[in-house]
mmCIF file as Biopython writes it, N, C-alpha, C and O atoms, coordinates in Angstrom:
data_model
#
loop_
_atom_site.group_PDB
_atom_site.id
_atom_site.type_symbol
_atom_site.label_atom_id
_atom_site.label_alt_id
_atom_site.label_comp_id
_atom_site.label_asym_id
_atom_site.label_entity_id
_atom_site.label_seq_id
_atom_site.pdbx_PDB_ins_code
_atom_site.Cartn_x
_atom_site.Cartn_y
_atom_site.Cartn_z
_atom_site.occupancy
_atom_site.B_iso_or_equiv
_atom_site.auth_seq_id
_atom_site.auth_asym_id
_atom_site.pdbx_PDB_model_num
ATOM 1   N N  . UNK A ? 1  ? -52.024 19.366  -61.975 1.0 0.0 1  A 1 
ATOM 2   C CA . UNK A ? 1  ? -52.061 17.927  -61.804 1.0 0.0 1  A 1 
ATOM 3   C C  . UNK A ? 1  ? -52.417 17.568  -60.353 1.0 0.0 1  A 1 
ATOM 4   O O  . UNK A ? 1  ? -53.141 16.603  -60.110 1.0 0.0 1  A 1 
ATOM 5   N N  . UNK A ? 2  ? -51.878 18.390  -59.346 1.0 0.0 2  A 1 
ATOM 6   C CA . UNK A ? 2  ? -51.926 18.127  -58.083 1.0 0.0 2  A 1 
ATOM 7   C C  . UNK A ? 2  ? -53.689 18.413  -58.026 1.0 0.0 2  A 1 
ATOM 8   O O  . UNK A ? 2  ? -54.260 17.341  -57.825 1.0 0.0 2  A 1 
ATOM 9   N N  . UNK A ? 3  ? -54.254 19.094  -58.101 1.0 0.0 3  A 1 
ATOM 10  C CA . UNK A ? 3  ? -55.625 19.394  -57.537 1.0 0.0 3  A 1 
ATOM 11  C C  . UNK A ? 3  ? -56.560 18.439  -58.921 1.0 0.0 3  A 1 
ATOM 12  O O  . UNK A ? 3  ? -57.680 17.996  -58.663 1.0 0.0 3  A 1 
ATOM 13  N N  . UNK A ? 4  ? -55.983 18.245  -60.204 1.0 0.0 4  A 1 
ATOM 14  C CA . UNK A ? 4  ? -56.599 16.812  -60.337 1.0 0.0 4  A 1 
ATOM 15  C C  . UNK A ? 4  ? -56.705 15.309  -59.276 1.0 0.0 4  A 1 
ATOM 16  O O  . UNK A ? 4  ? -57.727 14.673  -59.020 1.0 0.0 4  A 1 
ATOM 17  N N  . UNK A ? 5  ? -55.692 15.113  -58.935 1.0 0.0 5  A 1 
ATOM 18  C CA . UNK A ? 5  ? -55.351 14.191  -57.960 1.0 0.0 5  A 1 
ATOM 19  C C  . UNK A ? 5  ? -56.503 14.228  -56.962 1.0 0.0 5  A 1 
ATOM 20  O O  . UNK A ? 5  ? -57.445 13.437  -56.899 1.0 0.0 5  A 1 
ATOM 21  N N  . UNK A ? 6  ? -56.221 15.459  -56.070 1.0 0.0 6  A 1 
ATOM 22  C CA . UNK A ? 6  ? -56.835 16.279  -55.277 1.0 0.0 6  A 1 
ATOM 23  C C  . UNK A ? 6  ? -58.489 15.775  -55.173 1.0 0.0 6  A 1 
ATOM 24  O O  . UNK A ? 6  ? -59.080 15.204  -54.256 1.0 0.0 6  A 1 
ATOM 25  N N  . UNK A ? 7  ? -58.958 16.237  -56.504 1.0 0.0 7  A 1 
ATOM 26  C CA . UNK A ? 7  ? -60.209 16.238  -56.730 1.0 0.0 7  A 1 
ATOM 27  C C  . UNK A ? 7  ? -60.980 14.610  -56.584 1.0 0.0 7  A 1 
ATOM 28  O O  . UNK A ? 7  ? -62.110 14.220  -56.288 1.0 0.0 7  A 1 
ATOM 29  N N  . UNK A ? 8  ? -59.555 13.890  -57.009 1.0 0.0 8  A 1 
ATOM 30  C CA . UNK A ? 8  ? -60.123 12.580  -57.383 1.0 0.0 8  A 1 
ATOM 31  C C  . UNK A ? 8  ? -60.197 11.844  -56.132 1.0 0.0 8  A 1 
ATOM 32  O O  . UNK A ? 8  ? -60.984 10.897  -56.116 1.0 0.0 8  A 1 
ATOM 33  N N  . UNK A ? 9  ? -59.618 12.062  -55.223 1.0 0.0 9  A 1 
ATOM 34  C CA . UNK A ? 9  ? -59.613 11.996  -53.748 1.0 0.0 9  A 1 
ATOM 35  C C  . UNK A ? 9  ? -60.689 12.195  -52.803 1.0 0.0 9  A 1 
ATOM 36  O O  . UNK A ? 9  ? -61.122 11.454  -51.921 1.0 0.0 9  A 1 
ATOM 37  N N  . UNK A ? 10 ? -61.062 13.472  -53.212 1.0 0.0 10 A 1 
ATOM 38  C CA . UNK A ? 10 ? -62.285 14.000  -52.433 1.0 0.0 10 A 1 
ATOM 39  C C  . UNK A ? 10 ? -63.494 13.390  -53.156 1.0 0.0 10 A 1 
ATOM 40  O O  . UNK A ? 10 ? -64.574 13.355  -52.566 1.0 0.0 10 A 1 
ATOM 41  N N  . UNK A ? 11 ? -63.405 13.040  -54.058 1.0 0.0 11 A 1 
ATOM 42  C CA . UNK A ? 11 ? -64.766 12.303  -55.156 1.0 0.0 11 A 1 
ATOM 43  C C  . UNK A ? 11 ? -64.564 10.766  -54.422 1.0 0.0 11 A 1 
ATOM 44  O O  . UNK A ? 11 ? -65.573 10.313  -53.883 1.0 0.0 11 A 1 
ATOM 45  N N  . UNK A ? 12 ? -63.683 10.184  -54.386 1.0 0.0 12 A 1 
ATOM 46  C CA . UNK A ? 12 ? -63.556 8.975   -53.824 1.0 0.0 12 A 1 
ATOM 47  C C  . UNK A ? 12 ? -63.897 8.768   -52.694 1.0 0.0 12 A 1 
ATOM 48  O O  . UNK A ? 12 ? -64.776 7.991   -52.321 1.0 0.0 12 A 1 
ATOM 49  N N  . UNK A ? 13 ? -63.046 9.633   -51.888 1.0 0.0 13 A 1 
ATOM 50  C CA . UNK A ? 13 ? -63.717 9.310   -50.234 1.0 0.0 13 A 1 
ATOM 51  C C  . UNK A ? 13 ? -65.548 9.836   -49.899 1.0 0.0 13 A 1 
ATOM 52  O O  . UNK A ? 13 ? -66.381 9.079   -49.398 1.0 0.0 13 A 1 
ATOM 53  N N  . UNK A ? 14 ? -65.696 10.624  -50.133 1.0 0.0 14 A 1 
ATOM 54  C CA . UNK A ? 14 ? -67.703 10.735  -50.467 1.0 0.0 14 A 1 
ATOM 55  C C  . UNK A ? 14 ? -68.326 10.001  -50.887 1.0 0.0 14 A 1 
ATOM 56  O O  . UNK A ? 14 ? -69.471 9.761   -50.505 1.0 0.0 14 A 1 
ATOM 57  N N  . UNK A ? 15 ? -67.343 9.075   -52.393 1.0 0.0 15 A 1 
ATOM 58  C CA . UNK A ? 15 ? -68.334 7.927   -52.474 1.0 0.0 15 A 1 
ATOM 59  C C  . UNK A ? 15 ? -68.484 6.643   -51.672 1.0 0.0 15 A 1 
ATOM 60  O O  . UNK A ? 15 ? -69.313 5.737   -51.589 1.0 0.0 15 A 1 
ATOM 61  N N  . UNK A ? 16 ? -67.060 7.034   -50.993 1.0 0.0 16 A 1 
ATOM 62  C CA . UNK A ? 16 ? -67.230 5.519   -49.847 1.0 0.0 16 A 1 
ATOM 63  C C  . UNK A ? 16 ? -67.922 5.695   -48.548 1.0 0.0 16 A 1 
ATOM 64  O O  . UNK A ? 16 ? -68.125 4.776   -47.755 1.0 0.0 16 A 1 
ATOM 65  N N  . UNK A ? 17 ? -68.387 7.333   -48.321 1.0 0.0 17 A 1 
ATOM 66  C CA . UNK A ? 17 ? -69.173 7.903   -47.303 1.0 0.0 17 A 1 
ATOM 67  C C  . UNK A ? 17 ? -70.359 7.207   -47.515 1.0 0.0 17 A 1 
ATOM 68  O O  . UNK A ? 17 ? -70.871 6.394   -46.745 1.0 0.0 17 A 1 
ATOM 69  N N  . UNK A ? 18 ? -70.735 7.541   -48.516 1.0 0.0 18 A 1 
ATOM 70  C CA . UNK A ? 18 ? -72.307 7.627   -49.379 1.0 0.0 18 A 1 
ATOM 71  C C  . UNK A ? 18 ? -72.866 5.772   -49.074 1.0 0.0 18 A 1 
ATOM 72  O O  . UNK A ? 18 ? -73.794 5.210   -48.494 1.0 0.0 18 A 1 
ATOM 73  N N  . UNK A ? 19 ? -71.388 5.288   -50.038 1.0 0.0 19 A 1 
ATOM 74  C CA . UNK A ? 19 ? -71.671 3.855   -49.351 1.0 0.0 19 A 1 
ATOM 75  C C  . UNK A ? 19 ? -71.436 3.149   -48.215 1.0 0.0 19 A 1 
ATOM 76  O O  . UNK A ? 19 ? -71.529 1.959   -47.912 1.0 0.0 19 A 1 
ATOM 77  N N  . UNK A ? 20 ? -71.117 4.120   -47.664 1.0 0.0 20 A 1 
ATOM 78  C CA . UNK A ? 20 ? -71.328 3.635   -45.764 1.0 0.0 20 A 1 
ATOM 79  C C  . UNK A ? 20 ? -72.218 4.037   -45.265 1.0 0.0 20 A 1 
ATOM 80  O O  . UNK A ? 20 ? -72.511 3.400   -44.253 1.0 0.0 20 A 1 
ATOM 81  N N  . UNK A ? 21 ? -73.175 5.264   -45.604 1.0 0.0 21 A 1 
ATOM 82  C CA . UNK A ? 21 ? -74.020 5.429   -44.876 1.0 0.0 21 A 1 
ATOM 83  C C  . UNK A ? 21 ? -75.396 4.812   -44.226 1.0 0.0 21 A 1 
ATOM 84  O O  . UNK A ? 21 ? -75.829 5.106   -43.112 1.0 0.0 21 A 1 
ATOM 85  N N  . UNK A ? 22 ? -75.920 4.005   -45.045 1.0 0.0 22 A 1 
ATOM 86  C CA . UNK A ? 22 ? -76.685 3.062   -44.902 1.0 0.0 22 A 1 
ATOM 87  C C  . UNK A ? 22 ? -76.713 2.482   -43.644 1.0 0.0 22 A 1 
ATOM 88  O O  . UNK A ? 22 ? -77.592 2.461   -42.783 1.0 0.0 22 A 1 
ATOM 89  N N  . UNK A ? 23 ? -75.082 1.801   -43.711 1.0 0.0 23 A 1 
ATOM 90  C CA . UNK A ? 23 ? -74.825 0.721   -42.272 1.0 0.0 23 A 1 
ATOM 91  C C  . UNK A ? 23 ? -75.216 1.679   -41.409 1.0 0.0 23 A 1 
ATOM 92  O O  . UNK A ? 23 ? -76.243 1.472   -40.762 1.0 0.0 23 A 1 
ATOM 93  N N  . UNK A ? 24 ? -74.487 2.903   -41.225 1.0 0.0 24 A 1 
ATOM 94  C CA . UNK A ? 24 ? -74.126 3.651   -40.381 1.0 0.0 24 A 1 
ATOM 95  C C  . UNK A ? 24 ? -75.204 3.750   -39.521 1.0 0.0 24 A 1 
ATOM 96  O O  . UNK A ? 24 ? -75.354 3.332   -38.373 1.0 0.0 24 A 1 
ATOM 97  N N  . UNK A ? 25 ? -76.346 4.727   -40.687 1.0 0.0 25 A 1 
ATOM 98  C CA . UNK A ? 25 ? -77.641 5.218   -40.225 1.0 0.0 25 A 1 
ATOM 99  C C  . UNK A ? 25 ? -78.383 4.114   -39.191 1.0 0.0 25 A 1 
ATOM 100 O O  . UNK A ? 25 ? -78.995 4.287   -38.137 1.0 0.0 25 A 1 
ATOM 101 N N  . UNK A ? 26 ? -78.058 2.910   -39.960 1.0 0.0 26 A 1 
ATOM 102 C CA . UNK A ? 26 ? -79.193 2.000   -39.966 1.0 0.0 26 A 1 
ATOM 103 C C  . UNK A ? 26 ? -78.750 1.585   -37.827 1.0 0.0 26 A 1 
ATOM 104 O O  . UNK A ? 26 ? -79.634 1.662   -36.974 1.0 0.0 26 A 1 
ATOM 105 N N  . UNK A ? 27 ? -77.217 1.184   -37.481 1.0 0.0 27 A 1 
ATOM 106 C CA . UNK A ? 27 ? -77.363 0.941   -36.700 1.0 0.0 27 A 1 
ATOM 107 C C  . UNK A ? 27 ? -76.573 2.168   -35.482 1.0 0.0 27 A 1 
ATOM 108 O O  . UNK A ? 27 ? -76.429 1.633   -34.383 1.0 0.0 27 A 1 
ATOM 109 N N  . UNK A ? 28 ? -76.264 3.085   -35.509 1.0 0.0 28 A 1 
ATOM 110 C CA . UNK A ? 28 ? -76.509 4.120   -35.223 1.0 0.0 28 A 1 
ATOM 111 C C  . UNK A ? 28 ? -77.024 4.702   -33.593 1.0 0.0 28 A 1 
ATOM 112 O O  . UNK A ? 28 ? -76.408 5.193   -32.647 1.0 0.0 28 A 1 
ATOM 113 N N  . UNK A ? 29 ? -78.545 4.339   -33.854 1.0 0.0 29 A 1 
ATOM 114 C CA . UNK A ? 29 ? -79.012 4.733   -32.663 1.0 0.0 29 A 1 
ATOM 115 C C  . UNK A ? 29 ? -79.119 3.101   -31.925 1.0 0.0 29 A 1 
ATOM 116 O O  . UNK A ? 29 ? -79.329 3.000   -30.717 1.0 0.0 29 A 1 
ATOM 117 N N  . UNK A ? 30 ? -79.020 2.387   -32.442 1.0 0.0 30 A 1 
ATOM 118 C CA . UNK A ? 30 ? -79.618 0.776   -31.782 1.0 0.0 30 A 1 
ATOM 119 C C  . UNK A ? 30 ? -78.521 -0.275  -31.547 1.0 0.0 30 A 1 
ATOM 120 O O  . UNK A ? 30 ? -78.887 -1.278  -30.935 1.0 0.0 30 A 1 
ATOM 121 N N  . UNK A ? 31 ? -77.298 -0.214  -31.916 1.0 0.0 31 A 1 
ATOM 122 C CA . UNK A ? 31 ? -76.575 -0.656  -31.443 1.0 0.0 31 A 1 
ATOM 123 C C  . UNK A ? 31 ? -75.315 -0.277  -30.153 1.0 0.0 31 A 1 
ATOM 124 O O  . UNK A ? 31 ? -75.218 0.773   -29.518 1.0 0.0 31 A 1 
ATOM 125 N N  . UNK A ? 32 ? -74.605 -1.292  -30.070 1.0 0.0 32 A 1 
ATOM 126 C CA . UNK A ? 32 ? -73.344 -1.151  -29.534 1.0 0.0 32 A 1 
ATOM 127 C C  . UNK A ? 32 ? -72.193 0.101   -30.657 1.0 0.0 32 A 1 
ATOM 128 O O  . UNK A ? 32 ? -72.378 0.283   -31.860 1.0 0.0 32 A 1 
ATOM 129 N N  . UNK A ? 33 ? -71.433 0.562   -30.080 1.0 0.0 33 A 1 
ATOM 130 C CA . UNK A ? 33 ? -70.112 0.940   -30.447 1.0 0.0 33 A 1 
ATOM 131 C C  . UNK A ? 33 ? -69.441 0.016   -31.118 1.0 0.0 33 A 1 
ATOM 132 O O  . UNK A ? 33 ? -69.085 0.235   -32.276 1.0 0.0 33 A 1 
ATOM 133 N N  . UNK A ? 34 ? -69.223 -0.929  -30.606 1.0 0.0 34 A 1 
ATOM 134 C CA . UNK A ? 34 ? -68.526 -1.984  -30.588 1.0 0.0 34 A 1 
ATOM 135 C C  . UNK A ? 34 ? -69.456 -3.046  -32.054 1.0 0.0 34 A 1 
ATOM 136 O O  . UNK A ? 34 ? -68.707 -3.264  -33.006 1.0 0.0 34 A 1 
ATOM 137 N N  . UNK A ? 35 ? -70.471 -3.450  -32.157 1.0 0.0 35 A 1 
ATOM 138 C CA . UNK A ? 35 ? -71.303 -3.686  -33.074 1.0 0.0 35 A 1 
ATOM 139 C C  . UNK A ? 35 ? -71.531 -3.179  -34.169 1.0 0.0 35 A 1 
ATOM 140 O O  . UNK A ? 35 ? -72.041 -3.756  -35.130 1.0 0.0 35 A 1 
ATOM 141 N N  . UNK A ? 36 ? -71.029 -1.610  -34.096 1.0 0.0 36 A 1 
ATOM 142 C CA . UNK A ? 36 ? -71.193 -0.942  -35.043 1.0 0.0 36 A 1 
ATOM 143 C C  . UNK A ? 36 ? -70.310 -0.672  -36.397 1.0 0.0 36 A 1 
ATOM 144 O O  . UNK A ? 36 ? -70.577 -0.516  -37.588 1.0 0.0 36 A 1 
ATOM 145 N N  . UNK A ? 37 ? -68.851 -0.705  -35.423 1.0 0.0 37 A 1 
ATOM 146 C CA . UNK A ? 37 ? -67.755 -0.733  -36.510 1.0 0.0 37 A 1 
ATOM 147 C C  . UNK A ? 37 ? -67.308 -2.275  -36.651 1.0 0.0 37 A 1 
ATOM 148 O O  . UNK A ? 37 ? -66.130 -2.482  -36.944 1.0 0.0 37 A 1 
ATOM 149 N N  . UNK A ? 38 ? -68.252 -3.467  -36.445 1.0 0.0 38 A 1 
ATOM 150 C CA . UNK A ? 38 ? -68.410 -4.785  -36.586 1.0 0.0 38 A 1 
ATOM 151 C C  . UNK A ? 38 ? -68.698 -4.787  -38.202 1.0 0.0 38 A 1 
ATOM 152 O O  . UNK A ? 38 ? -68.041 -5.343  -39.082 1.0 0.0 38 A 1 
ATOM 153 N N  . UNK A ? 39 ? -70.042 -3.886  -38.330 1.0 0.0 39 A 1 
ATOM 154 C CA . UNK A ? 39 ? -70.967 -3.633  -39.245 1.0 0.0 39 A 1 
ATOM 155 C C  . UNK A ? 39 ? -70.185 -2.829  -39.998 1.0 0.0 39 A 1 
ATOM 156 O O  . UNK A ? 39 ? -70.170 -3.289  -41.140 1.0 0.0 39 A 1 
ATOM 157 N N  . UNK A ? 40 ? -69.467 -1.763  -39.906 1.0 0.0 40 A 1 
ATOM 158 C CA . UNK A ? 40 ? -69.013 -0.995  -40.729 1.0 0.0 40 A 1 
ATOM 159 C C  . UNK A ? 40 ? -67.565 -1.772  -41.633 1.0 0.0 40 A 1 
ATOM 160 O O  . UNK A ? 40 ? -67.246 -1.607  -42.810 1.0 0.0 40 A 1 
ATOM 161 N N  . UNK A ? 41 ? -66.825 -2.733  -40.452 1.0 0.0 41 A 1 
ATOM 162 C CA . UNK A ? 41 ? -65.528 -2.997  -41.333 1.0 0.0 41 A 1 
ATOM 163 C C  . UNK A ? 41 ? -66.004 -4.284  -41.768 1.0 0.0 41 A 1 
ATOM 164 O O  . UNK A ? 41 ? -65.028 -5.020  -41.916 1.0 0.0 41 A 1 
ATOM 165 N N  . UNK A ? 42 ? -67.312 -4.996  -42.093 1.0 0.0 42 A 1 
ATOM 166 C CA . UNK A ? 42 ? -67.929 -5.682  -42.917 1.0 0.0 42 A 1 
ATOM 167 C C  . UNK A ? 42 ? -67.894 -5.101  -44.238 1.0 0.0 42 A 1 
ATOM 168 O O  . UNK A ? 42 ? -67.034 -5.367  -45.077 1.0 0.0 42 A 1 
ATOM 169 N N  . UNK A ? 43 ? -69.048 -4.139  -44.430 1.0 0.0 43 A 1 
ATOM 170 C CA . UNK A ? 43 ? -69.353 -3.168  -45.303 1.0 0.0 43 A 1 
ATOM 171 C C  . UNK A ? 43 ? -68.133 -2.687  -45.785 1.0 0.0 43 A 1 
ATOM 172 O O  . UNK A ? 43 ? -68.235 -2.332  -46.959 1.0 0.0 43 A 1 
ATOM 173 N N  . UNK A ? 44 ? -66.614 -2.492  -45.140 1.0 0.0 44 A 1 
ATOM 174 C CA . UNK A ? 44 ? -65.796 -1.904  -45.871 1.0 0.0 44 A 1 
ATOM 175 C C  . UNK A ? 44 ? -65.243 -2.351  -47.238 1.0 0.0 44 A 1 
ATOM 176 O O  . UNK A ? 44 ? -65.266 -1.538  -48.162 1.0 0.0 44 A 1 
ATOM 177 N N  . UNK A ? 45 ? -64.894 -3.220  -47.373 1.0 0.0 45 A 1 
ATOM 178 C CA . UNK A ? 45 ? -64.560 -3.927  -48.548 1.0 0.0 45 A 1 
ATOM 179 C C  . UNK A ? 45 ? -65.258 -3.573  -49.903 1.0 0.0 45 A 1 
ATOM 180 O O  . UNK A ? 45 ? -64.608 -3.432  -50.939 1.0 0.0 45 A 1 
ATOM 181 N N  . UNK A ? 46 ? -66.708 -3.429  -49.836 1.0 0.0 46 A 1 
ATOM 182 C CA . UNK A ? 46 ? -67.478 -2.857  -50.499 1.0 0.0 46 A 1 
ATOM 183 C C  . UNK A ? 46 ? -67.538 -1.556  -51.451 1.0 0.0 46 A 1 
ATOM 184 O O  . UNK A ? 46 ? -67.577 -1.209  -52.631 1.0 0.0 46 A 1 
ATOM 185 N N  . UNK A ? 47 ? -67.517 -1.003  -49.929 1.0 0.0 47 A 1 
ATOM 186 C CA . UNK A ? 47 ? -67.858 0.420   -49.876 1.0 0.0 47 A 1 
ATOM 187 C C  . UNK A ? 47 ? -66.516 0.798   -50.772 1.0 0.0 47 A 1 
ATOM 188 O O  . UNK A ? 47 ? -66.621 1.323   -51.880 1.0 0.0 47 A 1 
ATOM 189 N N  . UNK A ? 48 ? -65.395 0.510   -50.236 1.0 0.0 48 A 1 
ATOM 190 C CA . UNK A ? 48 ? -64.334 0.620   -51.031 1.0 0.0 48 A 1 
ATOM 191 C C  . UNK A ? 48 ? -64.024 0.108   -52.686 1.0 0.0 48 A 1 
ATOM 192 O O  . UNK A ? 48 ? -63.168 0.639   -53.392 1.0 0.0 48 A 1 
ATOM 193 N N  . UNK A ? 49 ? -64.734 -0.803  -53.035 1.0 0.0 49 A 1 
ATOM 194 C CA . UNK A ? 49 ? -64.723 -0.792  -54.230 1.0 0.0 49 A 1 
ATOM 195 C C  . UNK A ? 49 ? -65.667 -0.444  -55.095 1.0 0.0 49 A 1 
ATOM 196 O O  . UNK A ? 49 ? -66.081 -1.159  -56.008 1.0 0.0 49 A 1 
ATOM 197 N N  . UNK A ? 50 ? -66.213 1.210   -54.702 1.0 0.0 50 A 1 
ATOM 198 C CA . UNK A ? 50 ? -67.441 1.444   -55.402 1.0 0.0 50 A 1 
ATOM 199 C C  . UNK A ? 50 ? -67.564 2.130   -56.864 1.0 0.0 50 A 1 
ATOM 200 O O  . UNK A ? 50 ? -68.560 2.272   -57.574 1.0 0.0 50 A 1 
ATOM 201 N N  . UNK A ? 51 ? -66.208 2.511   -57.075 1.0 0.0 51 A 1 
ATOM 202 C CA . UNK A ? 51 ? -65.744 2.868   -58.598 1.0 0.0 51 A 1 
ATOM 203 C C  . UNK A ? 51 ? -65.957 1.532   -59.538 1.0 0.0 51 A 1 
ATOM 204 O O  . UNK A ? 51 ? -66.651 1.640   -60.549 1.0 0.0 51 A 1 
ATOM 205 N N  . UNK A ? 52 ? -65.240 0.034   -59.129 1.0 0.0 52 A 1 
ATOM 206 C CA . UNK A ? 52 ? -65.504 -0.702  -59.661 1.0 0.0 52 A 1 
ATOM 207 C C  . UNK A ? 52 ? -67.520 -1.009  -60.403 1.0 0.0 52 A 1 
ATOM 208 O O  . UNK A ? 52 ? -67.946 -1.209  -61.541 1.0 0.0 52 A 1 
ATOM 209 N N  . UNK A ? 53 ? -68.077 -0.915  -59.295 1.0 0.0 53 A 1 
ATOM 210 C CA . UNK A ? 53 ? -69.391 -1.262  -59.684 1.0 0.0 53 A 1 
ATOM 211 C C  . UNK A ? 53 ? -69.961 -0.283  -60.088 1.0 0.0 53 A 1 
ATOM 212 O O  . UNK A ? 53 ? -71.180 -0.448  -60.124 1.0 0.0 53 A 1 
ATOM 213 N N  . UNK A ? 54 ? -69.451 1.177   -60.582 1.0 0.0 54 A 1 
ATOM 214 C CA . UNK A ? 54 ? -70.174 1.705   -60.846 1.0 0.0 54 A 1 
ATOM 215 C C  . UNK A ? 54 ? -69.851 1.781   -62.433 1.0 0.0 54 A 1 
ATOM 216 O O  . UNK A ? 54 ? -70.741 2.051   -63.239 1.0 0.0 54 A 1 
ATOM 217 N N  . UNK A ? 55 ? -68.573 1.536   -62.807 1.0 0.0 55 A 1 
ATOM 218 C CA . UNK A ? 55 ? -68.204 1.410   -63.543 1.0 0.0 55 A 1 
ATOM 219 C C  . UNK A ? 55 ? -68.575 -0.305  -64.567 1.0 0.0 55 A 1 
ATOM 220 O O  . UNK A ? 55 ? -68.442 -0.414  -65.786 1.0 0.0 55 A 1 
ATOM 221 N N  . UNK A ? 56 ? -68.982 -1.290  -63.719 1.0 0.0 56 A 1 
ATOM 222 C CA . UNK A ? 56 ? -69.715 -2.271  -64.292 1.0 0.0 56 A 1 
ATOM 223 C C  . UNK A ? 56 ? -71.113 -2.174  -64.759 1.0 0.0 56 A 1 
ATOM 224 O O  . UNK A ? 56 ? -71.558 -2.669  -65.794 1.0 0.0 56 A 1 
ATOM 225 N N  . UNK A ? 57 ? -71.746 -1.492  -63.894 1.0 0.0 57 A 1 
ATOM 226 C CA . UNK A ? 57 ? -73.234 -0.974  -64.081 1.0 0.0 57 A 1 
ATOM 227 C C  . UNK A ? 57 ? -73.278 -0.130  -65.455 1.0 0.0 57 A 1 
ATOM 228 O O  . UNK A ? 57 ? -74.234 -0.264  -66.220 1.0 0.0 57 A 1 
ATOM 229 N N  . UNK A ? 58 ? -72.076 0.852   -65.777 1.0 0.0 58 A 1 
ATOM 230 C CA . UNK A ? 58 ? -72.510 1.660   -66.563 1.0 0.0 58 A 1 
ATOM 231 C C  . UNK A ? 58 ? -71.879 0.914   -67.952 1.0 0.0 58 A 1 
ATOM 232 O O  . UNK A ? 58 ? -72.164 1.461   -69.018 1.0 0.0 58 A 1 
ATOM 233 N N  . UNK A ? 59 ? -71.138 -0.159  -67.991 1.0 0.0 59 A 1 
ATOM 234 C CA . UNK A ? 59 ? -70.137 -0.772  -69.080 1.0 0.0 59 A 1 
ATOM 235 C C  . UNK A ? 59 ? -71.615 -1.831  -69.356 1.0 0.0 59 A 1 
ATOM 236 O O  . UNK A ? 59 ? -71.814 -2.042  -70.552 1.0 0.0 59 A 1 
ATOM 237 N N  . UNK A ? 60 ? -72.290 -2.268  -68.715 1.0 0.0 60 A 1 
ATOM 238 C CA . UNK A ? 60 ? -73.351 -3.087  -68.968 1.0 0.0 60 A 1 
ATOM 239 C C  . UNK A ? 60 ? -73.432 -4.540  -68.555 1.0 0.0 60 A 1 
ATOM 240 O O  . UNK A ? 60 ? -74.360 -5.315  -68.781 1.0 0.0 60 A 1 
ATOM 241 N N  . UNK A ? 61 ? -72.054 -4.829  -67.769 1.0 0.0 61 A 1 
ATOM 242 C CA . UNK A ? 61 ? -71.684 -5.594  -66.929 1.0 0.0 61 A 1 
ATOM 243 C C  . UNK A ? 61 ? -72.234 -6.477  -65.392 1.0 0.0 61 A 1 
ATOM 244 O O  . UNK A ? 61 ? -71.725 -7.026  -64.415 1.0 0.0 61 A 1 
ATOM 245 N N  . UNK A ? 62 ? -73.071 -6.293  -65.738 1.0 0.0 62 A 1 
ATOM 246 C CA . UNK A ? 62 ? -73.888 -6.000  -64.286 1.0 0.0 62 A 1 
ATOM 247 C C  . UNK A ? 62 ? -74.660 -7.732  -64.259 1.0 0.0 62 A 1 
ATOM 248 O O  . UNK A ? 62 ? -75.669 -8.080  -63.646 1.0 0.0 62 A 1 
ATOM 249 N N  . UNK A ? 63 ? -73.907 -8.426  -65.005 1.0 0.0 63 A 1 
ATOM 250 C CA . UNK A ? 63 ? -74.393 -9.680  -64.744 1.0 0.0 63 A 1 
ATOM 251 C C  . UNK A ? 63 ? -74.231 -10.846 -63.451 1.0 0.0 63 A 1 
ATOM 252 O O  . UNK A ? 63 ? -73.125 -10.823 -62.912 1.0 0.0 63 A 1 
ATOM 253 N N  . UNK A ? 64 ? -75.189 -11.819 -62.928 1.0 0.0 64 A 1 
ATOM 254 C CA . UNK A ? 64 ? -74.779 -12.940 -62.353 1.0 0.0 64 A 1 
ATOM 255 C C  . UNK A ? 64 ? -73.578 -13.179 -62.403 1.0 0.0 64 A 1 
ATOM 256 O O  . UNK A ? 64 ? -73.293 -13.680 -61.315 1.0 0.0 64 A 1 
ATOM 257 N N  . UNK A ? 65 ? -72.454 -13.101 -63.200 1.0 0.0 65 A 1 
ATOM 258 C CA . UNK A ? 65 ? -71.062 -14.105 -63.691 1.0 0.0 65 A 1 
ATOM 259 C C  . UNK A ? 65 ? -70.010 -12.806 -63.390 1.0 0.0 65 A 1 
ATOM 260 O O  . UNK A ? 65 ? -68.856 -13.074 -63.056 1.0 0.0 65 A 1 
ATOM 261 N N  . UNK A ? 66 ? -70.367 -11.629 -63.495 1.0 0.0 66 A 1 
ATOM 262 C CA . UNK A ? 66 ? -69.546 -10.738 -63.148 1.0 0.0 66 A 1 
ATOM 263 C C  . UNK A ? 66 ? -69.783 -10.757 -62.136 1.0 0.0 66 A 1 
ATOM 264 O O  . UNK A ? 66 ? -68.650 -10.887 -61.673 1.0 0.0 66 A 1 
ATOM 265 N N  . UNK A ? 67 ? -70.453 -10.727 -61.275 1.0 0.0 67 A 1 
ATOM 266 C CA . UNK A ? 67 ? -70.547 -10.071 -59.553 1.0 0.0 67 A 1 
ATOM 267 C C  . UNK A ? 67 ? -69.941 -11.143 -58.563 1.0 0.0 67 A 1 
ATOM 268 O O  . UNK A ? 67 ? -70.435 -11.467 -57.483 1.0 0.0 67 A 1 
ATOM 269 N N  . UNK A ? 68 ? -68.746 -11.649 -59.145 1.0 0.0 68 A 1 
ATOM 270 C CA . UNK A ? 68 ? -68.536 -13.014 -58.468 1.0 0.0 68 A 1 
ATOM 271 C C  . UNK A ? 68 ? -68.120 -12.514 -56.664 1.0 0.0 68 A 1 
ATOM 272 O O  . UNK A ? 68 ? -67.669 -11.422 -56.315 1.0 0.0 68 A 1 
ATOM 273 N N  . UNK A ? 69 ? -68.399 -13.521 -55.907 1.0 0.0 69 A 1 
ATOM 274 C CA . UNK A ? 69 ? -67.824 -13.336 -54.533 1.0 0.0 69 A 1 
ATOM 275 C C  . UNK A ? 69 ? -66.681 -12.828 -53.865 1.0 0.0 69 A 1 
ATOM 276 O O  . UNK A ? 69 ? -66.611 -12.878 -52.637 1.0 0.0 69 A 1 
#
């Protein structure tokens, strides 16, 4: 049970890598430090709920009325 857990952990945090990387890359070499984790704890909220949308995408959910703000 423990290395189920485990697993589901390490699958989770990669996918919130995966969806951070973008910001990351993008400002990286061209910004501030300071600008950067501006950009990143924007993006966090997101990035963090990426089970949700992936799980809407694949339920067929993926409408205007679901993606509310």
């Amino acid at each position: 049970m423990r290395v189920l857990v485990l697993l589901m952990l390490i699958v989770y945090c990669i996918g919130v890598g995966v969806e951070l990387a973008p910001t990351i890359r993008s400002g990286w070499n061209h910004v501030s430090a300071s600008d950067l984790a501006a950009n990143v704890s924007h993006a966090l909220p997101e990035a963090l709920a990426w089970p949700a949308q992936v799980y809407r995408s694949l339920a067929g959910g993926d409408t205007p009325a679901a993606k509310a703000p």
